[in-house]
N, C-alpha and C positions, 0 to 999 in steps of 0.2 A: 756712569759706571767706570770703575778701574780698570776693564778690559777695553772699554769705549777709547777712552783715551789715551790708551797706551797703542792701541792700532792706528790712532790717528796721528801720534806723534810719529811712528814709524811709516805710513802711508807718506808723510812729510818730507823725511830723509830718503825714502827712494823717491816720491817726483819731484824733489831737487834735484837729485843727482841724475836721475835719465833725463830732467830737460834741459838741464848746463850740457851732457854728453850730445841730447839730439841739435840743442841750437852749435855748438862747434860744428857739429859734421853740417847741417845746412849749410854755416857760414864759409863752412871752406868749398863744397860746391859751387855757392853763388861768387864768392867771387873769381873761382877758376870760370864760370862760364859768362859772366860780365867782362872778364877782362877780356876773355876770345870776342864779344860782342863789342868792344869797346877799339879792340884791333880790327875787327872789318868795318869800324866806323857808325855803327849805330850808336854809341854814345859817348862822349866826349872823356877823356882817359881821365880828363881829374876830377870828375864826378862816380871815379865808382864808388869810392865808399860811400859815398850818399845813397849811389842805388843798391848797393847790396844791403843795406840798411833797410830801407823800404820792401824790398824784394825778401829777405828775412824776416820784418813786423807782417808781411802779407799771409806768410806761410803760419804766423806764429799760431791761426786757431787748429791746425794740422797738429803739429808740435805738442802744443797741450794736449788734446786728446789722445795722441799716443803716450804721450808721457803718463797722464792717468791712468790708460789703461794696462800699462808695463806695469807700474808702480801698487796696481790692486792686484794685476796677477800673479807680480814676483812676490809679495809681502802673503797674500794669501796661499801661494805655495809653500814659503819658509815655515807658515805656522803648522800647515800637513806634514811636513816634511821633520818637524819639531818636536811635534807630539801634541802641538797647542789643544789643535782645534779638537783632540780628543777628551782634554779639560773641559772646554765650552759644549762637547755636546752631552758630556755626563751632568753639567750642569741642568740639563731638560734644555737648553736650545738649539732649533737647529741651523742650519745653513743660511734659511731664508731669515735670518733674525742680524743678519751682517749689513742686510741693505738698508737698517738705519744708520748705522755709525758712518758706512760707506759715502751714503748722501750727505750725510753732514761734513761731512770732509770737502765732497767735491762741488760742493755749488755754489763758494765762490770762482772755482775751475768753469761752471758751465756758466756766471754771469759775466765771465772774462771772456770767455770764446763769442758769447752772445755782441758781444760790444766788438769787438772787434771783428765779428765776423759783416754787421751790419752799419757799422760806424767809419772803424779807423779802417778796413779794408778797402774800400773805394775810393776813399779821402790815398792812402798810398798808392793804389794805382793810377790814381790821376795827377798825382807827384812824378811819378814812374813816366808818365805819355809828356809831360810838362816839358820835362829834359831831354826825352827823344826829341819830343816836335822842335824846340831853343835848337837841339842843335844840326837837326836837319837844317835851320831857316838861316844859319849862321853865314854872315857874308862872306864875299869872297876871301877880303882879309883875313880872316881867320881862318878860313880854308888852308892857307898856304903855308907847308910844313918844308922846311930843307930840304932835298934829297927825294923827293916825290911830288908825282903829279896828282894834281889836285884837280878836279871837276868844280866849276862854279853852282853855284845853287841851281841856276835855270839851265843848267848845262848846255850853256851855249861857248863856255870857253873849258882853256884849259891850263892849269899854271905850272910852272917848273923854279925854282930856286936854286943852284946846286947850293949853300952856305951861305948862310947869314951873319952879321953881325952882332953877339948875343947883348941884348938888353937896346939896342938902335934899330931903327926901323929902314935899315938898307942890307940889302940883298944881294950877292955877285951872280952873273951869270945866268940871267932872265931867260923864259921861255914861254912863251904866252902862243898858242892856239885857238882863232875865233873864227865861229863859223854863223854867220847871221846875215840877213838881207840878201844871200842868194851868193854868197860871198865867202871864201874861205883864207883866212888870215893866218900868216907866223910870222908872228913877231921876235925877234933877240937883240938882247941885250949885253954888256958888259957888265955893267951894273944898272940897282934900280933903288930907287928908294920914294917914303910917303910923304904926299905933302896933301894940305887941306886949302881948297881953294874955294872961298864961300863954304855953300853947305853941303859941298860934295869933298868926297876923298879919290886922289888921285895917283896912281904908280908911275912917277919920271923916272923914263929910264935913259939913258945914257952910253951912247958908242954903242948902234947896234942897227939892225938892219932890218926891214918889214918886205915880206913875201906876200903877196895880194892872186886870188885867181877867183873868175868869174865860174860861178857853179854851169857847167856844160858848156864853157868855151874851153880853148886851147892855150888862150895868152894868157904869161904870167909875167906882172909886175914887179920889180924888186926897186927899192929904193933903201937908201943907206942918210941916217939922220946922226945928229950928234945931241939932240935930245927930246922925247916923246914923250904925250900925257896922253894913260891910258884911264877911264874911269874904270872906280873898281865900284862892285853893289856895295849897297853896306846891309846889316841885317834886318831881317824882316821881323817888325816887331808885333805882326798883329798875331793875334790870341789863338786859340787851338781850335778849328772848325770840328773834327771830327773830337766825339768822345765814346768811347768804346764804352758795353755795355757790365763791364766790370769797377767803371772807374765811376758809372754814374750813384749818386744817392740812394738808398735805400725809397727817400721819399717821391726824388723821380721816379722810379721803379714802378711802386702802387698808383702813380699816376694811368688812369687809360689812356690808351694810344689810339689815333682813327687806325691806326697801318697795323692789320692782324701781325704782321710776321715782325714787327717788332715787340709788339705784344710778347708773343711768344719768347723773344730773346727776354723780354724782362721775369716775365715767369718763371725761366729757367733759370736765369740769376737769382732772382726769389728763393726757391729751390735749393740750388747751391748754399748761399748763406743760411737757410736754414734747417737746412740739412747738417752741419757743421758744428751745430751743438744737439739736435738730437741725436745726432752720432756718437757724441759724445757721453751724452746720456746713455745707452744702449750698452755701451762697450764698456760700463761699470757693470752691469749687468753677467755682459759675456763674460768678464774678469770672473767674476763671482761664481758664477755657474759652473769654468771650466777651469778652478783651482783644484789643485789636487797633486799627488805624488804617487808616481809607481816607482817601486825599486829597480824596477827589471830593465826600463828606459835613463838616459841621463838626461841629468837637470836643463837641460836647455830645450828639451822638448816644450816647454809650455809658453818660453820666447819664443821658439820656433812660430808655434802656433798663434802665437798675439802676430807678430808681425805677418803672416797668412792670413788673417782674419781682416788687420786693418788694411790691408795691400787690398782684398776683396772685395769690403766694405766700401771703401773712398773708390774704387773703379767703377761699383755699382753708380756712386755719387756723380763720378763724371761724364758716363753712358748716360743717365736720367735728364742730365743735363744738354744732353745731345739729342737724346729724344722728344725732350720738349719744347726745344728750338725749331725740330722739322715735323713737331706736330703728332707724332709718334705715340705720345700717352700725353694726357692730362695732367695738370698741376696737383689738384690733390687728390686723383689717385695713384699718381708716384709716390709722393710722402705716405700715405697710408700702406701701398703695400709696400716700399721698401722700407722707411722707417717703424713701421705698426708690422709690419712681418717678422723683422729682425727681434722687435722687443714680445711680440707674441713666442717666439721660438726659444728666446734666450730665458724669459721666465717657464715655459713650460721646461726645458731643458734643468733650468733651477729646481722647480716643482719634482723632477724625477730622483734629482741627488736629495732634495730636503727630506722626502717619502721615503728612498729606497725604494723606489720602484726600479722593478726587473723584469723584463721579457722574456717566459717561458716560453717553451711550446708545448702547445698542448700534450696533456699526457693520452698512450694509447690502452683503449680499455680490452682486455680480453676474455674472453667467454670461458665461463668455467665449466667445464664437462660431471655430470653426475654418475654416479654407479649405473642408475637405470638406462639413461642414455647412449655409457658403455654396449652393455647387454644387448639393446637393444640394437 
């Protein structure tokens, strides 16, 4: 029909426009809160754009489903608010006659959220831990920035540099603190620079003087050299021991576990990811149900309310998910009653607006008095 496709072409241009507005505002969150992460050292400063990338596609089945359901709520208010919808119900249809046009719109929206929730979502957080864990494991050489002290991986030492030589691998001004074999070391230097001896790498430093004292003795050692080879680690290249339970497969997931309470954590993962398109589903629904216009209120009550609803919705999502982790409710009686509750409510809710149903209260009946009864 001409009315079909004229709401789908407009359902269009608003979830363009709300999810180009929602991924901005994501994008600028994450990378204000990547770079603060990236300044206390959990990830390496010239990979945030890579991780706000990841950390944005992670968020993106969120994203869509608000988008969707701003874009059924705002377009289906405009038409009340229009005079539309009072066209199409003089036509003999009513309300509930919108939830074909509406699905047909949005399922390629919910086979997008579906794939991504259970596909590309764990594949980017295990991109996400990939780069933490690299740059946790990064040697000491890399460690060492200008003008700060640097901790070595096993933190057993401790580096200083005041100025470097930009694009050469020497150093003024060395400062080196080791504390190992019962032994606590300072080393300095004038200068220092790299060399590779065999299949080690080594900091020579030059014009400088090493501090030695024995852990619970009194004597301390000093000795002055005019040139020192310190080993430095080099990076750890072996692979990421831990994998958190958001970054694993969907197909590990349905795997059984002997260990109940990892179970549990996979369940809830389960849960999550599939909680994240019938959410979506559902809140086409809500859209529907709670479109409408009062004059007496302004236009932004019914954003108001979208954003209330999905704020509510998704808390539910992540409380279920914390529940099923500590054992708290079962797998699928979380999805039945919060997802099969949400959609039992929002169709009844629908069903009230398509009927025109209305809550009286009962009327009171009163006793009529007769002449005789008078008299009497």
């Amino acid at each position: 029909m001409l009315f079909h496709s004229s709401i789908r072409k407009e359902l269009a241009r608003s979830f363009g426009a709300t999810f180009v507005v929602l991924v901005t505002v994501v994008m600028t969150m994450t990378i204000i809160r990547t770079l603060g992460e990236a300044g206390r050292g959990v990830f390496n400063p010239s990979d945030v754009m890579v991780i706000m990338g990841y950390t944005v596609l992670s968020d993106m089945p969120t994203i869509l489903s608000l988008s969707l359901f701003i874009a059924v709520l705002s377009v289906l208010t405009r038409m009340f608010r229009d005079s539309e919808m009072v066209i199409w119900f003089g036509s003999g249809r009513g309300l509930a006659s919108l939830i074909k046009p509406l699905f047909r719109f949005a399922w390629p929206v919910f086979v997008l959220i579906l794939v991504l929730a259970f596909l590309v979502l764990p594949w980017a957080f295990g991109r996400i831990e990939d780069l933490r864990d690299k740059y946790e494991k990064r040697g000491d050489l890399a460690r060492i920035e200008p003008g700060k002290f640097q901790e070595s991986a096993n933190g057993d030492r401790v580096f200083f540099i005041e100025k470097d030589t930009s694009g050469k691998p020497i150093g003024n001004h060395v400062f080196i603190a080791t504390q190992e074999g019962g032994k606590e070391t300072i080393t300095s230097a004038r200068s220092g620079r790299i060399e590779i001896i065999g299949n080690d790498k080594f900091l020579v430093l030059e014009n400088g003087q090493r501090l030695e004292k024995t852990t619970g003795k009194p004597e301390l050692s000093m000795s002055v050299f005019a040139r020192y080879h310190a080993r430095i680690g080099a990076d750890d290249a072996s692979e990421r021991s831990y994998i958190p339970t958001n970054a694993r497969s969907t197909l590990d997931l349905l795997r059984p576990s002997a260990d109940a309470r990892t179970e549990l954590h996979h369940q809830a993962e389960l849960a999550w990811r599939a909680g994240l398109t019938l959410a979506a589903m559902n809140f086409v629904i809500i859209g529907l149900a709670a479109a409408g216009v009062n004059p007496r209120v302004g236009r932004t009550v019914n954003l108001g309310f979208a954003f209330m609803a999905f704020i509510v919705y998704f808390n539910l999502l992540v409380l279920g998910k914390s529940w099923i982790e500590t054992g708290q409710v079962q797998f699928g009686v979380y999805l039945l009653a919060l997802h099969g509750g949400a959609l039992a409510l929002s169709l009844l809710w629908l069903a009230k607006r398509h009927n025109n149903w209305t809550l009286r209260p009962p009327r009171r009946t009163t006793a009529r008095t007769t002449p005789s009864d008078a008299s009497a």
